[in-house]
Backbone as CSV, one residue per row, in Angstrom:
resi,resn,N_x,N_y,N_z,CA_x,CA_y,CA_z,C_x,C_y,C_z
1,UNK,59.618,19.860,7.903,60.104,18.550,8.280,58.960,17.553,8.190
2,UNK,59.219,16.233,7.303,58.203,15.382,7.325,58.034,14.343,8.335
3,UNK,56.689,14.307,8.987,56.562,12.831,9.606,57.537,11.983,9.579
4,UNK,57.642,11.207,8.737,58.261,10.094,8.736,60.163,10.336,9.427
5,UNK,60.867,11.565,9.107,62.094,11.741,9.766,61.840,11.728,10.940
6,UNK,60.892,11.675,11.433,61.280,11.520,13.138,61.345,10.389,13.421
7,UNK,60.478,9.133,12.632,61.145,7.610,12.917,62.123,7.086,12.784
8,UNK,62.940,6.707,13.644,64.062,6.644,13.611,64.148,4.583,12.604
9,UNK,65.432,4.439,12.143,65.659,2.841,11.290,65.417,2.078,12.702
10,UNK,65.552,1.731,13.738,65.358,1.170,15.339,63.519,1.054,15.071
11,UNK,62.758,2.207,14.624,61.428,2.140,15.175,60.729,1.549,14.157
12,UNK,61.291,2.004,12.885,60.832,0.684,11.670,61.090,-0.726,11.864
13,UNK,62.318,-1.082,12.299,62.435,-2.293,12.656,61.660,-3.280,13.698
14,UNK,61.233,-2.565,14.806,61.044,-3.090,15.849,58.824,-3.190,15.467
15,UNK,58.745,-1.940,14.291,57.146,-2.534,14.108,57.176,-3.530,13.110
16,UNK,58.083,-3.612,12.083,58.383,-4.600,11.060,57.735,-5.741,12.014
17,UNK,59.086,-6.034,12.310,59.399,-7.370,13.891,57.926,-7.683,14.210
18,UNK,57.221,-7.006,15.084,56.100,-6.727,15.760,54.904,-7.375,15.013
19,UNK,54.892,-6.831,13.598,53.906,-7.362,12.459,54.277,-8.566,12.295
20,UNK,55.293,-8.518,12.098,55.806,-10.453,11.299,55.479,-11.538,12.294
21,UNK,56.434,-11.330,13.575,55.940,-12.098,14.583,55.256,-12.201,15.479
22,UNK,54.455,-10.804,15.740,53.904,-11.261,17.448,52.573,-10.972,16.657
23,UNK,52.237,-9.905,15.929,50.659,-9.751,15.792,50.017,-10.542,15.004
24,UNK,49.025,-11.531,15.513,48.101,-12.396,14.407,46.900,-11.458,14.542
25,UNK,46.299,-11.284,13.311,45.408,-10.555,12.659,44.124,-11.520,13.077
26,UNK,42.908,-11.031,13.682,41.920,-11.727,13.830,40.961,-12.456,12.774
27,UNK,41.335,-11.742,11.693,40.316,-11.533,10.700,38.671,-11.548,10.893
28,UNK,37.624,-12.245,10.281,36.417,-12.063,10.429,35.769,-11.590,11.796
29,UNK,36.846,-12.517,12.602,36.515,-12.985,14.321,36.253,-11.476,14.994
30,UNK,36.503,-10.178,14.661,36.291,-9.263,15.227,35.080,-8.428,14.721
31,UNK,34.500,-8.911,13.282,33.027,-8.355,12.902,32.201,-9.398,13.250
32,UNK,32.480,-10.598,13.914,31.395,-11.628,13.955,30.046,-11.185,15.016
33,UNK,30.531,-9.970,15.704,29.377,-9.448,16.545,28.054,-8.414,16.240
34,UNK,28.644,-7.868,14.687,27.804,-7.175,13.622,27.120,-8.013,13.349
35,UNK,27.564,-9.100,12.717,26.664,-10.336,12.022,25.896,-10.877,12.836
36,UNK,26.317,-11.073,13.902,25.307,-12.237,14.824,24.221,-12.073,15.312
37,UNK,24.170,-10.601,15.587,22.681,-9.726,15.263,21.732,-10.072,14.810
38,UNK,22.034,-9.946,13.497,21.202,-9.862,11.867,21.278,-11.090,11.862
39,UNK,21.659,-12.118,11.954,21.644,-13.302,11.836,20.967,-13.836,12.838
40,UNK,20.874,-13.228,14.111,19.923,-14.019,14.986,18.096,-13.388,14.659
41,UNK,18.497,-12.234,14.282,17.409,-12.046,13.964,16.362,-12.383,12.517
42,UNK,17.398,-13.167,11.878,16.589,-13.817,10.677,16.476,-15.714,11.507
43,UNK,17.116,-16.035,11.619,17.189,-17.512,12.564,15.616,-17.497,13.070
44,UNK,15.421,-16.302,13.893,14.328,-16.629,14.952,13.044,-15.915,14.017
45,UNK,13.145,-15.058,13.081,12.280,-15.141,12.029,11.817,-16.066,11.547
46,UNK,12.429,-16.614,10.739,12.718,-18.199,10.116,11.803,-19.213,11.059
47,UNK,12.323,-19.114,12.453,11.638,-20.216,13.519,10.133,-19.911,13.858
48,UNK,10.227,-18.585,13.430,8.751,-18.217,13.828,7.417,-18.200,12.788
49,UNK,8.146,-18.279,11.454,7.412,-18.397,10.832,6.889,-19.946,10.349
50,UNK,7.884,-20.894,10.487,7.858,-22.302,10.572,6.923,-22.663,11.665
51,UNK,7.476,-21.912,12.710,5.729,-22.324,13.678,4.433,-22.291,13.458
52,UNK,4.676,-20.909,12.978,3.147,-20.196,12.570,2.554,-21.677,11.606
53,UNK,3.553,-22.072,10.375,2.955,-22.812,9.128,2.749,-24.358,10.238
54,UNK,3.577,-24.795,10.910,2.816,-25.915,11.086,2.037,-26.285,12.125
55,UNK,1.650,-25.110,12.967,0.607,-24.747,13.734,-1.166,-24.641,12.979
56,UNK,-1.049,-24.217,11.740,-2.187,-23.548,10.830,-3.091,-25.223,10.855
57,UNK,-4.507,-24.715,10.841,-5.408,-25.842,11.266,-6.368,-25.722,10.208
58,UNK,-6.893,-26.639,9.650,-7.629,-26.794,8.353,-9.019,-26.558,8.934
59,UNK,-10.039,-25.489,8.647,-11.608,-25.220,8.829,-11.887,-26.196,8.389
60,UNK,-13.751,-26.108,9.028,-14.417,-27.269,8.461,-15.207,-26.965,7.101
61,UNK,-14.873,-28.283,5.981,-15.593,-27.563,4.923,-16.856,-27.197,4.629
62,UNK,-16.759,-26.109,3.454,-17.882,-25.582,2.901,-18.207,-26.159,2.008
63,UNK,-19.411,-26.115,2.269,-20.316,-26.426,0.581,-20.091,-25.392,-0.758
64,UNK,-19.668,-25.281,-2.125,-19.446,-24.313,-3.140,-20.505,-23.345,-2.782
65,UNK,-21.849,-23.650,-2.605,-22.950,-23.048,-2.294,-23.059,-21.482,-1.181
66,UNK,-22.681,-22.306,0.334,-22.518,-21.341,1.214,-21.795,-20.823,1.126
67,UNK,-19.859,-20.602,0.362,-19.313,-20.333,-0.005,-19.658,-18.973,-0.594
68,UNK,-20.523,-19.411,-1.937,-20.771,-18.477,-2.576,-21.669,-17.377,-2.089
69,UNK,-22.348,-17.926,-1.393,-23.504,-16.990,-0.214,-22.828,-15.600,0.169
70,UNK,-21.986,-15.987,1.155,-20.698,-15.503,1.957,-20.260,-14.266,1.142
71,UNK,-19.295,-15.311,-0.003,-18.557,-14.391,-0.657,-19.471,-12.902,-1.480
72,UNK,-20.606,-13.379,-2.209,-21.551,-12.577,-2.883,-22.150,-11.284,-1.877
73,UNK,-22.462,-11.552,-0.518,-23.160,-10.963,0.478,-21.685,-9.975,0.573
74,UNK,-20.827,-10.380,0.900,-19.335,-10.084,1.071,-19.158,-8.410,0.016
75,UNK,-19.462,-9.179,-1.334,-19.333,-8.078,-2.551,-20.196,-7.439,-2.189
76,UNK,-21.467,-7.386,-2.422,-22.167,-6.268,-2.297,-22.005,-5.220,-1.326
77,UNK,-21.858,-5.546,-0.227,-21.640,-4.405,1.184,-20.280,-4.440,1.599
78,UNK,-19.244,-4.851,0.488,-17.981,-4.027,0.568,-17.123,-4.803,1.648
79,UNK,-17.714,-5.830,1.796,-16.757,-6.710,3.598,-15.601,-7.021,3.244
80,UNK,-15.325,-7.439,4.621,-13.741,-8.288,4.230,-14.125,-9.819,4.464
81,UNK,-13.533,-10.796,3.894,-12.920,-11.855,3.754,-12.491,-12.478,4.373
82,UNK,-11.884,-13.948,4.921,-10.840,-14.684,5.190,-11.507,-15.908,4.537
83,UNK,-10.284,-15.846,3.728,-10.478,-17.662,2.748,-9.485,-18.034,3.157
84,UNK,-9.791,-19.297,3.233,-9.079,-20.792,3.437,-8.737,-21.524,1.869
85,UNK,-7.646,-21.751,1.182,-7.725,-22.830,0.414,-7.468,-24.303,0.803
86,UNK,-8.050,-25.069,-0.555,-7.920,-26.623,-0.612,-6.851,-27.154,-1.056
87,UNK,-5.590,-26.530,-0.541,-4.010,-26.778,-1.118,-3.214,-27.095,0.428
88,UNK,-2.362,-27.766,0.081,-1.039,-28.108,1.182,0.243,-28.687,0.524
89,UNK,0.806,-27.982,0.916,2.182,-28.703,0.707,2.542,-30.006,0.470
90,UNK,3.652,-30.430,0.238,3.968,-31.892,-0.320,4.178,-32.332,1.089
91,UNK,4.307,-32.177,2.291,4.798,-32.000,3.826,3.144,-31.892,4.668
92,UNK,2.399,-31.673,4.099,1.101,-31.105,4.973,0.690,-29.814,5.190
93,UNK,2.203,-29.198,4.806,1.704,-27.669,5.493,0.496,-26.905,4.662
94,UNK,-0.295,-26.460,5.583,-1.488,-25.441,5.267,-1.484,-24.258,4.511
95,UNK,-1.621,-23.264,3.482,-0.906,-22.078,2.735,-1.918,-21.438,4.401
96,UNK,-1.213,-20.002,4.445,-1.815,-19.232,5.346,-3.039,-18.563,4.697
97,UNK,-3.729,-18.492,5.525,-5.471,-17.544,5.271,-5.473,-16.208,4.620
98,UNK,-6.265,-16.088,3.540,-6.188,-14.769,2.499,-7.253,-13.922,3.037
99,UNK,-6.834,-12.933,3.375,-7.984,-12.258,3.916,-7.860,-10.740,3.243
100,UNK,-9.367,-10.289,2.881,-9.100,-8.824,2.198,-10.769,-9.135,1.440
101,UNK,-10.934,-7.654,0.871,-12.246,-7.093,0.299,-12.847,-8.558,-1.042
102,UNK,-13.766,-8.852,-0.826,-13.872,-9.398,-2.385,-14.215,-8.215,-3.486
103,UNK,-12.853,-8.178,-4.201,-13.215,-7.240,-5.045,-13.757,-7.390,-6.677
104,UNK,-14.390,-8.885,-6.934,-15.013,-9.353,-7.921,-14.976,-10.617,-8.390
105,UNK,-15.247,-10.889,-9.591,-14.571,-12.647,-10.201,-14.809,-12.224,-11.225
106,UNK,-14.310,-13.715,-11.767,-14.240,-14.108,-13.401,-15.217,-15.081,-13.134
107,UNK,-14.977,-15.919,-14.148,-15.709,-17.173,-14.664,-15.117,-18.429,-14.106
108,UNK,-13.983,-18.102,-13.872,-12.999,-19.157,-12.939,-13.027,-18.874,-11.508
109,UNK,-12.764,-17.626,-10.928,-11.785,-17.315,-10.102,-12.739,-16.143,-9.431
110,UNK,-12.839,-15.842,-7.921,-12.599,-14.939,-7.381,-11.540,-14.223,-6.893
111,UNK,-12.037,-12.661,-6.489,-10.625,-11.868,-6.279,-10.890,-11.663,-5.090
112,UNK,-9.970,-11.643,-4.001,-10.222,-11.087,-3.009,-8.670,-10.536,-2.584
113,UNK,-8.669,-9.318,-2.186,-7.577,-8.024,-2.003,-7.325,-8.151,-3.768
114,UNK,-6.077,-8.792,-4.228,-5.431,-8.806,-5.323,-4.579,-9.830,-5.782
115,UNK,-5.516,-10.941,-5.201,-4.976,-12.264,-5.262,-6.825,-12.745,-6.346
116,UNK,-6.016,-13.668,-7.229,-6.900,-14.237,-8.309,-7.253,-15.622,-7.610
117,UNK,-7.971,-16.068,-7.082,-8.246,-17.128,-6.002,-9.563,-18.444,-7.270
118,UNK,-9.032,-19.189,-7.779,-9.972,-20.559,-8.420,-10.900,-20.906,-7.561
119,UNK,-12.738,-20.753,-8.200,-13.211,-21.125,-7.167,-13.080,-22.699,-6.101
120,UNK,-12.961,-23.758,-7.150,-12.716,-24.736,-6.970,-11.531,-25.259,-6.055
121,UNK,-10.829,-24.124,-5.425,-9.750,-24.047,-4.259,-10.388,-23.546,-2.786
122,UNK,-11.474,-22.570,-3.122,-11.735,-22.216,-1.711,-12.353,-23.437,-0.752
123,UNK,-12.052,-23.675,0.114,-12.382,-24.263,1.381,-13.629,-23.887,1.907
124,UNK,-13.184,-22.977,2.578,-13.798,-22.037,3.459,-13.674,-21.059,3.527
125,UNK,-14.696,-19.856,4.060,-14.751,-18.432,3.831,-15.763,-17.955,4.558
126,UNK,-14.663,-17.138,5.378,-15.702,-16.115,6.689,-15.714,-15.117,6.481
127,UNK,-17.012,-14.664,6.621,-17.188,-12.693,6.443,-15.986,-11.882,8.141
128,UNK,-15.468,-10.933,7.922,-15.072,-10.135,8.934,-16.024,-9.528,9.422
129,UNK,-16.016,-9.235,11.064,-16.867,-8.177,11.497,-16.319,-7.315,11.391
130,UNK,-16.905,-5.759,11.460,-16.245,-4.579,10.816,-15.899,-3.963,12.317
């Protein structure tokens, strides 16, 4: 005997009925609590990183010279880094501080981690203590 013979034409009717008129379907409104999660948690990402950028404070500059001091002393005994560039946004904002090994140059450009850095951009540049 199948399922369905035990519903009687009365019990089809009355869920028919049931669907058509009384039940409105929530739609989205019942996953909106999955989303709001993930969504609050990119929002306050978002807010936090917007802080961070217009919080960021411009060092005082270097001479190309001491710069190069720094950075060279830097290469030889393997240090780490934090450069500042001479760039900002169309808004003011500051790029955030590159920090990592100087791991050589060109004729243009130092490297520091794996970023190709123009000398003529660095700002400023502090050795790390180890």
């Amino acid at each position: 005997m199948d399922k369905t013979d035990d519903i009687d034409e009365t019990t089809l009717k009355q869920a028919a009925n049931f669907f058509k008129y009384d039940y409105h379907d929530r739609g989205m409104v019942k996953w909106q609590g999955y989303y709001l999660s993930d969504h609050t948690e990119h929002v306050n990402k978002v807010a936090h990183q917007v802080t961070d950028a217009n919080n960021r404070t411009r060092q005082p500059k270097m001479t190309p010279e001491a710069i190069a001091q720094i950075l060279f002393e830097a290469y030889t005994h393997n240090d780490t880094v934090t450069a500042q560039l001479n760039t900002q946004s169309d808004t003011g904002i500051i790029p955030p501080m590159i920090t990592g090994p100087v791991m050589g140059y060109t004729d243009e450009s130092i490297i520091i981690g794996k970023q190709f850095i123009p000398q003529h951009n660095l700002w400023w540049v502090s050795k790390n203590e180890r």
